[in-house]
LODO-540127 format. One record per residue (C-alpha): residue number from 1; x, y, z. Coordinates in nm, 4 decimals. Example, Ala and Ser with C-alpha at 12.3 -4.5 7.8 and 13.67 -1.06 7.14 Angstrom:
# LODO-540127
REC; 1; 1.2300; -0.4500; 0.7800
REC; 2; 1.3670; -0.1060; 0.7140
//
This chain:
# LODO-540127
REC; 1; -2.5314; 3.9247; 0.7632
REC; 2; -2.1650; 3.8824; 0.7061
REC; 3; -1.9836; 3.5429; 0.8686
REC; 4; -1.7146; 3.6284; 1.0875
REC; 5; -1.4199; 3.5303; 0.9725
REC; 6; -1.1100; 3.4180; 1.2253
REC; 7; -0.7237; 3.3275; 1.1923
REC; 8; -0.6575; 2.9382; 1.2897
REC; 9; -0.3350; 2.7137; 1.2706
REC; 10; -0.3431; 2.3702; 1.1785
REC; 11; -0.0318; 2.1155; 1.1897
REC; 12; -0.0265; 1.9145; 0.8561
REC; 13; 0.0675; 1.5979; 1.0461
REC; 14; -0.2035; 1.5530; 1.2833
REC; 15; -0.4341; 1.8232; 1.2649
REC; 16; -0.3800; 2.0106; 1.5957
REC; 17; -0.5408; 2.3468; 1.5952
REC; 18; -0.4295; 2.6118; 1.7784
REC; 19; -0.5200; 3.0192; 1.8147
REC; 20; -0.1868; 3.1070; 1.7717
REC; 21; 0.1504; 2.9811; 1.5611
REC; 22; 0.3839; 2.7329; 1.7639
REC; 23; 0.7329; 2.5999; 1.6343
REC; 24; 0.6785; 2.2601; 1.7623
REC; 25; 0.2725; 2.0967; 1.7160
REC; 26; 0.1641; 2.0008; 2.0934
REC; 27; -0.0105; 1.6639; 1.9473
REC; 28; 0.2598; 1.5151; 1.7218
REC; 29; 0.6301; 1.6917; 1.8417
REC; 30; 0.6980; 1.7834; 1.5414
REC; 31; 0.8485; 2.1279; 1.4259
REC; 32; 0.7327; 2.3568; 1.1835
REC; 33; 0.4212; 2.1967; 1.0609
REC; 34; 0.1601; 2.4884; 1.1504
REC; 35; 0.0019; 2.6787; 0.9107
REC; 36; -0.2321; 2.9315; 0.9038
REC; 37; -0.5996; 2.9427; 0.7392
REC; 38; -0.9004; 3.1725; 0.7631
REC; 39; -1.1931; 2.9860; 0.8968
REC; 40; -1.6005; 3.0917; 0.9547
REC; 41; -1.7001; 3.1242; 1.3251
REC; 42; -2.0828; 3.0798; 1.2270
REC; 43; -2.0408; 2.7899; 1.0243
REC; 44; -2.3217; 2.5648; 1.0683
REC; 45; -2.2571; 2.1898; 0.9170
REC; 46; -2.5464; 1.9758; 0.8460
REC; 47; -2.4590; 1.6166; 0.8796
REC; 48; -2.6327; 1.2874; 0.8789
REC; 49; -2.6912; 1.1150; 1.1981
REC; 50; -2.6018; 0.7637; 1.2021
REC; 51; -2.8550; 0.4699; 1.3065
REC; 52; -2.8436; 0.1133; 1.3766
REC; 53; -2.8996; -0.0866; 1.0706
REC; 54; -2.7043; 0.2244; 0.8613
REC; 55; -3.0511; 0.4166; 0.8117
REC; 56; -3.0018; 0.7649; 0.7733
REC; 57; -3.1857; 0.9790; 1.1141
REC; 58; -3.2476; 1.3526; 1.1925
REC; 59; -3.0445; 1.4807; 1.4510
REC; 60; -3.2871; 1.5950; 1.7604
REC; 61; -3.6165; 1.3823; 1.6126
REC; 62; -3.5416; 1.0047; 1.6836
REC; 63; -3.3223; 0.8647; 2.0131
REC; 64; -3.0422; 0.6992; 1.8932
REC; 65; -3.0095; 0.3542; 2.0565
REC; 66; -2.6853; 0.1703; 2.1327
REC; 67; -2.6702; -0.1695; 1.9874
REC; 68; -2.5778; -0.4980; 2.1534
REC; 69; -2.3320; -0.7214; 1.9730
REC; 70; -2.5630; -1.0212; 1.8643
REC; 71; -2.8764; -0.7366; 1.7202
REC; 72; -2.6005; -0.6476; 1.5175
REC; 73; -2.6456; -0.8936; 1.1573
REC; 74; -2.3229; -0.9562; 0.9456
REC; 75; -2.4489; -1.1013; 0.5823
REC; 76; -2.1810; -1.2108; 0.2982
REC; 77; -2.3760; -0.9485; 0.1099
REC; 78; -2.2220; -0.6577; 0.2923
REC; 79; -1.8837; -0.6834; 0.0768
REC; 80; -1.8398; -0.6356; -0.2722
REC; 81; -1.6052; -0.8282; -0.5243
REC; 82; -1.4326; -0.5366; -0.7236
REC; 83; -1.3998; -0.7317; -1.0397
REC; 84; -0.9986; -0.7836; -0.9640
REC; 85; -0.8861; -1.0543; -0.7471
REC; 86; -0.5748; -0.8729; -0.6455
REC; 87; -0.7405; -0.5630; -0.4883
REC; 88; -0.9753; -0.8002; -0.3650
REC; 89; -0.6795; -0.9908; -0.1692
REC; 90; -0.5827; -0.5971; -0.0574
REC; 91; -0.9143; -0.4740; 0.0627
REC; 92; -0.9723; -0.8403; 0.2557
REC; 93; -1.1867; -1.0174; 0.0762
REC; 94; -1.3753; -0.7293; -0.1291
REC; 95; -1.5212; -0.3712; -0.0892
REC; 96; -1.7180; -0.3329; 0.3005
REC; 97; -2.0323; -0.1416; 0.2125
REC; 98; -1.9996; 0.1807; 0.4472
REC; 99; -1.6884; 0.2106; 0.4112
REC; 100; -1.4360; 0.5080; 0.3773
REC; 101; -1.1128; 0.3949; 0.1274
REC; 102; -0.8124; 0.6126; 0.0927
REC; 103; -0.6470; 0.5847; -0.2590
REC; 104; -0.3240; 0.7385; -0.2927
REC; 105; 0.0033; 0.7268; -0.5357
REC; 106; 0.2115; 0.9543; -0.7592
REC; 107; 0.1024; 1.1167; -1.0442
REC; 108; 0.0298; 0.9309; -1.4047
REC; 109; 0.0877; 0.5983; -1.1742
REC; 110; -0.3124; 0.4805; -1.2479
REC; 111; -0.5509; 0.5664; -0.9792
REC; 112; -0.8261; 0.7122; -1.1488
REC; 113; -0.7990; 0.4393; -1.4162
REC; 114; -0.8045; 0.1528; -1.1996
REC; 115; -1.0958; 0.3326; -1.0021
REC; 116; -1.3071; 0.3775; -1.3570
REC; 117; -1.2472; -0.0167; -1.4243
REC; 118; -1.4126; -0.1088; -1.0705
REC; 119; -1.6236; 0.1296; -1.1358
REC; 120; -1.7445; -0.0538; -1.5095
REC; 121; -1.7098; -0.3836; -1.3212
REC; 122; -1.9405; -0.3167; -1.0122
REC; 123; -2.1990; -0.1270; -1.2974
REC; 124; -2.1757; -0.4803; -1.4777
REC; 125; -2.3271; -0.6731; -1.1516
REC; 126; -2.5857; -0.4415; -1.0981
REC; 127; -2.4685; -0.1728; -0.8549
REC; 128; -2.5838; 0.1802; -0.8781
REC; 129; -2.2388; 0.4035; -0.9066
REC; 130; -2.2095; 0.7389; -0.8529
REC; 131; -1.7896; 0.8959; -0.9991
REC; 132; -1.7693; 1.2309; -0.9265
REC; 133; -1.4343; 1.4004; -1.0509
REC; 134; -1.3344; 1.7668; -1.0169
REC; 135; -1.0188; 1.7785; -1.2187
REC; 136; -1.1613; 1.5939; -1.5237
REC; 137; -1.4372; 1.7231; -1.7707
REC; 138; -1.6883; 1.4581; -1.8397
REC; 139; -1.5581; 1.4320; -2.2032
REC; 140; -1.1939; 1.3690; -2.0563
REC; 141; -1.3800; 1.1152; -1.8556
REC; 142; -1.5523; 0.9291; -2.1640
REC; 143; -1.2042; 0.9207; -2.3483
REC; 144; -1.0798; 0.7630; -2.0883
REC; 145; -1.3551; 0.5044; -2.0156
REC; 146; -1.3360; 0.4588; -2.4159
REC; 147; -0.9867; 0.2817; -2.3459
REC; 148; -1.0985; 0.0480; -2.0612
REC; 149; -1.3738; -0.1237; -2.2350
REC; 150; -1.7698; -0.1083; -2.2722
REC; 151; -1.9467; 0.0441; -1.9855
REC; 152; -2.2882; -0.0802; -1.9099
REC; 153; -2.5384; -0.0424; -1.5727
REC; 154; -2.5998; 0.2448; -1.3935
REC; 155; -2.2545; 0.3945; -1.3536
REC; 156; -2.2680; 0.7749; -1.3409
REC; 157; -2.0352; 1.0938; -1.3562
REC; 158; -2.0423; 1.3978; -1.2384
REC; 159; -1.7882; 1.6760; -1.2109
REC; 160; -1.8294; 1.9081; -0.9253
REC; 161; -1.5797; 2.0205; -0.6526
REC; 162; -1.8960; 2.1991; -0.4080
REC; 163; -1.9022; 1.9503; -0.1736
REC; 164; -2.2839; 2.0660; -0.0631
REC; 165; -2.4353; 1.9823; -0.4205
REC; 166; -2.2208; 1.6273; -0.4265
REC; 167; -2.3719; 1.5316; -0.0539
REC; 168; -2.7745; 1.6271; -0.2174
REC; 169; -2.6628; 1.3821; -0.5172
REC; 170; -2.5152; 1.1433; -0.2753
REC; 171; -2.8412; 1.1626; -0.0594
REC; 172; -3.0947; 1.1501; -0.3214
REC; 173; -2.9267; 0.8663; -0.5435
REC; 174; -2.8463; 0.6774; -0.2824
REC; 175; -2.5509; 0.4843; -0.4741
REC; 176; -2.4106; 0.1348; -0.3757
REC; 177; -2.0258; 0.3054; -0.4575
REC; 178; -1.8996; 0.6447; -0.4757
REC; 179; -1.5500; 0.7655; -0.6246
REC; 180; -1.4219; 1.1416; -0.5469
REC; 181; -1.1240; 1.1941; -0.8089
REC; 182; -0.9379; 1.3668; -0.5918
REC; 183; -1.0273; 1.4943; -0.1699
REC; 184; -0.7577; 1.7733; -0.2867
REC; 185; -0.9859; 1.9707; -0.5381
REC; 186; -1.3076; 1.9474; -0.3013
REC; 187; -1.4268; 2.2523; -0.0884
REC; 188; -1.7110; 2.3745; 0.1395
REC; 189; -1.8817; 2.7499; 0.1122
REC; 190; -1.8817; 2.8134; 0.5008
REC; 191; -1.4837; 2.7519; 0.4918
REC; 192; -1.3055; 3.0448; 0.3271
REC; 193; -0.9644; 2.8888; 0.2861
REC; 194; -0.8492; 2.7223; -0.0828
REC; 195; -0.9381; 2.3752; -0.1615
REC; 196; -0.6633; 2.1553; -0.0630
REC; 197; -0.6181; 2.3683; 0.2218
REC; 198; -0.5397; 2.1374; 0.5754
REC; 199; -0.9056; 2.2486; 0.6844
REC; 200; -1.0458; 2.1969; 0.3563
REC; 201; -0.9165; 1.8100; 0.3346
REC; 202; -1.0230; 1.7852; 0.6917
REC; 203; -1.3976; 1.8889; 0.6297
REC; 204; -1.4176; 1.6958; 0.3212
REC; 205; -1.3501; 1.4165; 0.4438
REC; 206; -1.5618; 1.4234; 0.7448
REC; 207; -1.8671; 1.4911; 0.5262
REC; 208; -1.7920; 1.2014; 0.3374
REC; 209; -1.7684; 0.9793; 0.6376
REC; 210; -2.0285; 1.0581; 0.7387
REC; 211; -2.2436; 0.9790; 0.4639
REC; 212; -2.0725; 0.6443; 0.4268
REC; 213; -2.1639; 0.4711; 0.7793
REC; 214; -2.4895; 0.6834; 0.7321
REC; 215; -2.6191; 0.5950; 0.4007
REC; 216; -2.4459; 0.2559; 0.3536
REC; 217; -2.2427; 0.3914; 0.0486
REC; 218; -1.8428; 0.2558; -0.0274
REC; 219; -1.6876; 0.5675; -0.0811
REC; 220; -1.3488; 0.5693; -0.2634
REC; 221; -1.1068; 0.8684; -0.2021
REC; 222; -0.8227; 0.9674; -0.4558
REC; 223; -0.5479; 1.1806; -0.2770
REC; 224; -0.2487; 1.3377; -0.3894
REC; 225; 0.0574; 1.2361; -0.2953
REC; 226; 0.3575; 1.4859; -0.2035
REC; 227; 0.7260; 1.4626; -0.3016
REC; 228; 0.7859; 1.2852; 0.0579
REC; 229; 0.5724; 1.0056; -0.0296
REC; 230; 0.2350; 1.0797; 0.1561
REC; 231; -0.0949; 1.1685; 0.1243
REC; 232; -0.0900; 1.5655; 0.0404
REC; 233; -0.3026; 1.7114; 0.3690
REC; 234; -0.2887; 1.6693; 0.7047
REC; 235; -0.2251; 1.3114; 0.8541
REC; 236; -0.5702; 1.2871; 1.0622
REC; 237; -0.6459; 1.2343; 0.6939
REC; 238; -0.5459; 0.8783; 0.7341
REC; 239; -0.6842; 0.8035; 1.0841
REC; 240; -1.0427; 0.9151; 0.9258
REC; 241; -1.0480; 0.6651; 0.6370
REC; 242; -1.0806; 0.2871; 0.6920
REC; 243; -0.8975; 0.1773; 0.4612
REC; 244; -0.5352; 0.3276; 0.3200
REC; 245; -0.3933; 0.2014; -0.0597
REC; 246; -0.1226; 0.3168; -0.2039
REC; 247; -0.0172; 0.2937; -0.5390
REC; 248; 0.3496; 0.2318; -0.6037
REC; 249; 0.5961; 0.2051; -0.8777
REC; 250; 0.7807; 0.4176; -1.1705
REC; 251; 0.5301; 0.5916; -1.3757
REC; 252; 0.7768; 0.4681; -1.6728
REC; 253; 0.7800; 0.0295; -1.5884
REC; 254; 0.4807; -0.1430; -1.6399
REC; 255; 0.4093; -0.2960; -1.3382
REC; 256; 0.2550; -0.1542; -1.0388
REC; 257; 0.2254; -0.2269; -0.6889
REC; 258; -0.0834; -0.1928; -0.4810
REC; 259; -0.0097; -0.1800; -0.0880
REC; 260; -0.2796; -0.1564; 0.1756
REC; 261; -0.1337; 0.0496; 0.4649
REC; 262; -0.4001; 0.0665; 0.6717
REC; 263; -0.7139; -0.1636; 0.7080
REC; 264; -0.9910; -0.2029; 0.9178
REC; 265; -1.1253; -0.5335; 0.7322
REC; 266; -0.8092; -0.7286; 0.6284
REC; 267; -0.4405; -0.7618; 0.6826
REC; 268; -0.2281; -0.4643; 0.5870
REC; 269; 0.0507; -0.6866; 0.4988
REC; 270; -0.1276; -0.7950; 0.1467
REC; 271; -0.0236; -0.6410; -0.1599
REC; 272; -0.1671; -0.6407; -0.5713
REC; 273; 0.0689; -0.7351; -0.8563
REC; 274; -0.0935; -0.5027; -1.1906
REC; 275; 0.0098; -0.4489; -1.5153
REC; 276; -0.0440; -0.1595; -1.7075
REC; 277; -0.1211; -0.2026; -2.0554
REC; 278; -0.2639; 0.0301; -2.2966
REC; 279; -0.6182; -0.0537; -2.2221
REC; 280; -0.5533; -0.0180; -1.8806
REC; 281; -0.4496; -0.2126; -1.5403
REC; 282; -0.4582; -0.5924; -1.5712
REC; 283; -0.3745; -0.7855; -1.2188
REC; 284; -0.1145; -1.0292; -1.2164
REC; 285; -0.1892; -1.3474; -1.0987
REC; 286; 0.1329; -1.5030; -1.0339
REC; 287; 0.3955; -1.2177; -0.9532
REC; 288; 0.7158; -1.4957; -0.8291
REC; 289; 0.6846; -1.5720; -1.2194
REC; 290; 0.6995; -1.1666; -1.3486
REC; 291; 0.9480; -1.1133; -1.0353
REC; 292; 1.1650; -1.3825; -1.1802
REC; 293; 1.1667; -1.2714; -1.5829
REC; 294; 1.4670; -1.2152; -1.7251
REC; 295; 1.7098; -1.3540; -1.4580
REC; 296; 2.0941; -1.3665; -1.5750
REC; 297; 2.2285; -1.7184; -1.6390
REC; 298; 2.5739; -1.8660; -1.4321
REC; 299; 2.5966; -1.4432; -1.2737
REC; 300; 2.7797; -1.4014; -0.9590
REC; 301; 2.5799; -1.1749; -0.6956
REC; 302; 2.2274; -1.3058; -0.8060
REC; 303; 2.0427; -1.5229; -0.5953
REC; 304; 1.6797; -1.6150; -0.5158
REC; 305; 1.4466; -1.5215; -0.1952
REC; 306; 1.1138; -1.6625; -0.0485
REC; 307; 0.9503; -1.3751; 0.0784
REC; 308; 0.6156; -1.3642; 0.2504
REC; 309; 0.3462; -1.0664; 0.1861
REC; 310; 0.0291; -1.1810; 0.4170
REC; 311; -0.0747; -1.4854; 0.3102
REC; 312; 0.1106; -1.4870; -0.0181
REC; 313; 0.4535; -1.6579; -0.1049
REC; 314; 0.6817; -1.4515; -0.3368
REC; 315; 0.9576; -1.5461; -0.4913
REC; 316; 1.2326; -1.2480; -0.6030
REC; 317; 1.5878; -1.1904; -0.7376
REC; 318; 1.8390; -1.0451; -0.4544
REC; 319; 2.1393; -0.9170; -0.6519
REC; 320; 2.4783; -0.7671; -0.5190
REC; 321; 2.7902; -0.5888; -0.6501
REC; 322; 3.0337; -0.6086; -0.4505
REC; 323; 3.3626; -0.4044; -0.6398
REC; 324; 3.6499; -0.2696; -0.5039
REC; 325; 3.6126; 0.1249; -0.3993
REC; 326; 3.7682; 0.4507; -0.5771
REC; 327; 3.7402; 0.6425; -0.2879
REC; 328; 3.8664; 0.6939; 0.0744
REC; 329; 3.5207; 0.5677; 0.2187
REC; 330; 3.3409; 0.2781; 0.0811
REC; 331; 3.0035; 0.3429; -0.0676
REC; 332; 2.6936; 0.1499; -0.0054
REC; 333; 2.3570; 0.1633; -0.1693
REC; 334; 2.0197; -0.0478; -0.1669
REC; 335; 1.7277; -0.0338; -0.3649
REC; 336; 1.3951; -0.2413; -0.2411
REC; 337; 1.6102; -0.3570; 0.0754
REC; 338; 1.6683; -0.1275; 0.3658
REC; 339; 1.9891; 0.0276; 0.4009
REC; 340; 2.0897; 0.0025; 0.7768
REC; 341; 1.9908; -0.3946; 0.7335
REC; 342; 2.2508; -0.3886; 0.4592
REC; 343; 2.5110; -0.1888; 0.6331
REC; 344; 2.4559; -0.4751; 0.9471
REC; 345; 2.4773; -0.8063; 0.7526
REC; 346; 2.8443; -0.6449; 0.6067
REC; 347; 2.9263; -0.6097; 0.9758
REC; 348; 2.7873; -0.9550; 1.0549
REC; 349; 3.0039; -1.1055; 0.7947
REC; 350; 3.3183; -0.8914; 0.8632
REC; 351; 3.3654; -0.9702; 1.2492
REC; 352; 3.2416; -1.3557; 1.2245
REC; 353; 3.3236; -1.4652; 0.8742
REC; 354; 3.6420; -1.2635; 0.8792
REC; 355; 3.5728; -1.1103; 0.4995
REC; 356; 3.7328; -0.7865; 0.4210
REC; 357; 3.4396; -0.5726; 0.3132
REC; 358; 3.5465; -0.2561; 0.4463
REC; 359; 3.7782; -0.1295; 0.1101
REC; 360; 3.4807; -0.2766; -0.1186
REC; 361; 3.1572; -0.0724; -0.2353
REC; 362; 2.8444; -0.2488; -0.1603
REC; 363; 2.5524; -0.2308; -0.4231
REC; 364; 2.2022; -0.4377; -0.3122
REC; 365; 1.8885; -0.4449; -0.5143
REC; 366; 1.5600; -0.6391; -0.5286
REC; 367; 1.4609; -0.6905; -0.8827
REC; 368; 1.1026; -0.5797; -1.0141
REC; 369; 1.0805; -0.2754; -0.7995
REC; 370; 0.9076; -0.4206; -0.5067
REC; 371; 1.0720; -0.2721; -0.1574
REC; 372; 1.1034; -0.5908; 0.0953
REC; 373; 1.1964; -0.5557; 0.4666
REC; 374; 1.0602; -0.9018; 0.6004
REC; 375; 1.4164; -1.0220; 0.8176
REC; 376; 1.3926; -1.3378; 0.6312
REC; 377; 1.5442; -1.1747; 0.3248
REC; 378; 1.8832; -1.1423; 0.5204
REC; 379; 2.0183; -1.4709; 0.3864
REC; 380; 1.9381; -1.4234; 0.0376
REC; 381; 2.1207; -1.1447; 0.0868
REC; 382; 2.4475; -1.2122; 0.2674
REC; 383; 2.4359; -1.5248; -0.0250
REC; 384; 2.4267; -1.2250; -0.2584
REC; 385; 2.6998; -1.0498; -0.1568
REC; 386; 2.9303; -1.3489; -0.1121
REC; 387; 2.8632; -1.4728; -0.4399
REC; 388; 3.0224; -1.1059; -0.6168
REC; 389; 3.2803; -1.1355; -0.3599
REC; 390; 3.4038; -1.4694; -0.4680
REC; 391; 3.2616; -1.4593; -0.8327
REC; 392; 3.1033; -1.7518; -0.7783
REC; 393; 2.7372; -1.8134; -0.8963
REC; 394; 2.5047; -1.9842; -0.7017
REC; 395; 2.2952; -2.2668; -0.8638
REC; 396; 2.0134; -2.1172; -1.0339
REC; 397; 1.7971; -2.3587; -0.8672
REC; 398; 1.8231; -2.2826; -0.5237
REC; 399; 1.5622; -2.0823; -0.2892
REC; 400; 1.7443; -1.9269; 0.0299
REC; 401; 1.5418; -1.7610; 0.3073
REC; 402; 1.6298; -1.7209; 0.6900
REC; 403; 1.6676; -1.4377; 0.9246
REC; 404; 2.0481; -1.3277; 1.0502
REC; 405; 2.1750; -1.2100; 1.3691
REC; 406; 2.4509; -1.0394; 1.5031
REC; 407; 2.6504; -1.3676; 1.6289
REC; 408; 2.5695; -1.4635; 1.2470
REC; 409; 2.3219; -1.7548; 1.3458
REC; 410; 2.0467; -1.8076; 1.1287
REC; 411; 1.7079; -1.7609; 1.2770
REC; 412; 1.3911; -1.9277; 1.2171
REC; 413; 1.0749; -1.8044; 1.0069
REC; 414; 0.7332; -1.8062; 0.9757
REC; 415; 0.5599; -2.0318; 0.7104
REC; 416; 0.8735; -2.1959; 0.6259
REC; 417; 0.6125; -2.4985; 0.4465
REC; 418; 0.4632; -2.2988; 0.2557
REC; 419; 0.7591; -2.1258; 0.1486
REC; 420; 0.9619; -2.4233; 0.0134
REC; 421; 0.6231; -2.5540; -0.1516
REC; 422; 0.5765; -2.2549; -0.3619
REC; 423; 0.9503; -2.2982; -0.4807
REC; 424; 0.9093; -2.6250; -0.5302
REC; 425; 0.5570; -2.5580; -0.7587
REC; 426; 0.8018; -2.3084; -0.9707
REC; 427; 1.0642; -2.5687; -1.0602
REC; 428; 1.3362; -2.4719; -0.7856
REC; 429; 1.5482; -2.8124; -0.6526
REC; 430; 1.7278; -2.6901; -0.3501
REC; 431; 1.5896; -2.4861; -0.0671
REC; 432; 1.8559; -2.3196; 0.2059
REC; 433; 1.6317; -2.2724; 0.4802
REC; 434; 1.7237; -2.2469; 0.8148
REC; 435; 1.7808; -2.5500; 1.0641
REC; 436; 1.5383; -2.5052; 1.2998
REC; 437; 1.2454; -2.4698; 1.0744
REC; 438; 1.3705; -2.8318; 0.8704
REC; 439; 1.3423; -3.0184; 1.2281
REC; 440; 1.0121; -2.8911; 1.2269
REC; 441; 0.8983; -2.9781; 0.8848
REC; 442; 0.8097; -3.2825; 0.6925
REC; 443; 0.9969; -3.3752; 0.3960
REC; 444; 0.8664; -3.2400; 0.1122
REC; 445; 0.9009; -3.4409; -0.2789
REC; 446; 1.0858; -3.3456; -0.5286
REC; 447; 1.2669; -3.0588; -0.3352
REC; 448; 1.6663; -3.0796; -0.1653
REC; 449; 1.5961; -2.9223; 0.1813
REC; 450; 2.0117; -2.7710; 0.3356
REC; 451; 1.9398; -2.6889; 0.6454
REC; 452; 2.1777; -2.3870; 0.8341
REC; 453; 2.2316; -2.2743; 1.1854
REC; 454; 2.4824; -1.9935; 1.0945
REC; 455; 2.5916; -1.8028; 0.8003
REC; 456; 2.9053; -1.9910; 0.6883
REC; 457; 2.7220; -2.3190; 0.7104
REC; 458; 2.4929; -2.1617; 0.4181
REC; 459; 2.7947; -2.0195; 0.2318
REC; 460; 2.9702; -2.3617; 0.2610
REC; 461; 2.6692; -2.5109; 0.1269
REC; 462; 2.5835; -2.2868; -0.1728
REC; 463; 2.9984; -2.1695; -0.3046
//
């Protein structure tokens, strides 16, 4: 007997679904986000059941039992090291065994390549891996894992997009990890739209849920990424995983960043420094020393920031240009910094420092490609800006940090100790931090601590 077959809309941002086409989504406001998809009415979806202890039960045969909170055990064993210290740091602390990890980035960025090398590393220590590809052929695959290295254990490939015949694998095998290169090019029989398709994505990725917190099994997800930045798909996409990466970077530098944006096991605020060399990513232990490569001697408009990412201290090169404008409105432009932040500390420094910024063009960039918006950059950067102003250059030795306001006082920050400590471990002699945080801190050797309360005690101090 045929399926029926119906019309359904789905918004791409959250996943509403509706009978009909709206303008505006009822669950997210947002306009012109439905789209329309042929679905089954009979479909029937066999899932696994969850249990307590991650055993795998029949739906109707055994009670499920809620759990109190000291029957439930939590052993070291029940995370993973990966093999690289950095993603490590991102993930907190290693891979969570049931759990559901959202990879995403631009194209060519390295994805799939630093998925294969966890893959080879975890094989190395004994896990049974299971990477399943459906845009790759499994010679593509071995010319690929030819580059990386030697691959030993029980690391296996498959390449299938039917999602039924991957969750039999998945169930019989029983691996320890599981990669799906990409969610995008997965579908189900009893849906009749395209793979890729909102409901598709959707499906997909509630199968593989729920044979993650069923079976046990780390499953990693590759998505796509669109030209606005996020994960190609609808955005319940993200609030089904447990874990959100993303890749950043230009395909053409070296260097990439790795940014967890969501995490149910660690801070989101870590990030992973890699390099990418021809036999693929290497992590980067120390990225205040890669950050701080090539740094122009006795240049006006370059100065140095101590900038926290979780627990790590990172040291960075703010650089300015300020130059006098061609046209009738002043132009302004940052890169790694945000723009309105900008656009305020050139107020900040117009009304209370009485500098005529208005007839000058305004160019702010973060070196290495990283994109910072802790407030304790603000310093660095009003430092910056005065230095091109003035042509001055600031002593190449100097750390500044502190937060700005609008009456131009500096504010304190967080982890100021640790901040001038990692400067001082680099070689740096002077540290501009602000006052508040020195009255709190003991002195530290080997380091000149300037303490500021506003912004032209700092510029005093530095030009």
């Amino acid at each position: 007997m045929a399926k029926a077959k119906a019309t359904v809309f789905f918004c791409k941002e959250c996943g509403y679904e509706s009978s009909k086409w709206m303008g505006q989504c009822p669950g997210c406001r947002q306009w012109n986000t439905m789209v329309e998809e042929p679905v089954s009415l009979n479909s029937s979806v066999k899932m696994p059941a969850r249990g307590i202890g991650g055993m795998n039960k029949t739906i109707g045969r055994n009670p499920v039992k809620p759990a109190l909170l000291s029957e439930i055990s939590v052993d070291e064993q029940d995370r993973m090291g990966t093999g690289f210290d950095e993603l490590d740091r991102v993930l907190g602390s290693g891979v969570v065994a049931g759990s559901l990890v959202l990879v995403g980035g631009d194209p060519g960025i390295g994805k799939s390549t630093l998925l294969l090398q966890v893959c080879r590393n975890l094989a190395a220590e004994g896990k049974q891996v299971l990477y399943i590809s459906g845009e790759e052929s499994l010679k593509q695959i071995k010319l690929r894992a030819n580059r990386i290295g030697k691959v030993t254990g029980e690391l296996r490939f498959l390449c299938e997009t039917n999602l039924e015949q991957i969750q039999e694998v998945i169930q019989e095998r029983k691996p320890d990890i599981v990669v799906v290169d990409s969610i995008q090019t997965m579908y189900r029989e009893d849906i009749s739209s395209a793979p890729g398709s909102v409901s598709q994505v959707r499906e997909s990725t509630n199968v593989l849920m729920q044979l993650a917190k069923g079976l046990g099994t780390a499953i990693f997800i590759v998505g796509h990424v669109t030209k606005e930045g996020v994960v190609a798909g609808p955005r319940v996409l993200e609030h089904m995983v447990d874990t959100v990466l993303y890749f950043e970077g230009e395909r053409t530098a070296s260097y990439r960043i790795l940014r967890g944006v969501k995490n149910r096991f660690g801070s989101t605020n870590e990030i992973g420094v890699f390099e990418m060399l021809e036999e693929g990513l290497s992590e980067v232990k120390n990225p205040s020393e890669f950050l701080l490569s090539g740094r122009p001697k006795d240049a006006s408009g370059a100065v140095v920031a101590c900038l926290m990412e979780g627990t790590r201290c990172i040291l960075l090169e703010v650089q300015a240009l300020i130059t006098e404008t061609n046209f009738g409105m002043a132009r302004r432009t940052a890169a790694g910094a945000d723009y309105n932040r900008v656009n305020l500390l050139m107020a900040v420094l117009e009304k209370r420092c009485r500098y005529d910024l208005g007839r000058f063009d305004a160019y702010v960039n973060v070196a290495g490609g990283l994109r910072m918006s802790e407030p304790a950059m603000d310093l660095a950067i009003v430092i910056a800006m005065i230095s091109s102003y003035k042509d001055k250059p600031v002593d190449p030795l100097a750390v500044i940090f502190g937060e700005v306001g609008l009456a131009g006082e500096v504010r304190a920050v967080s982890m100021a100790e640790q901040r001038v400590h990692e400067a001082r471990k680099l070689g740096f002699t002077t540290c501009v931090l602000p006052k508040l945080c020195l009255e709190k801190m003991k002195p530290v050797e080997g380091i000149r601590l300037i303490g500021v309360s506003n912004v032209r005690e700092a510029i005093g101090a530095l030009l």
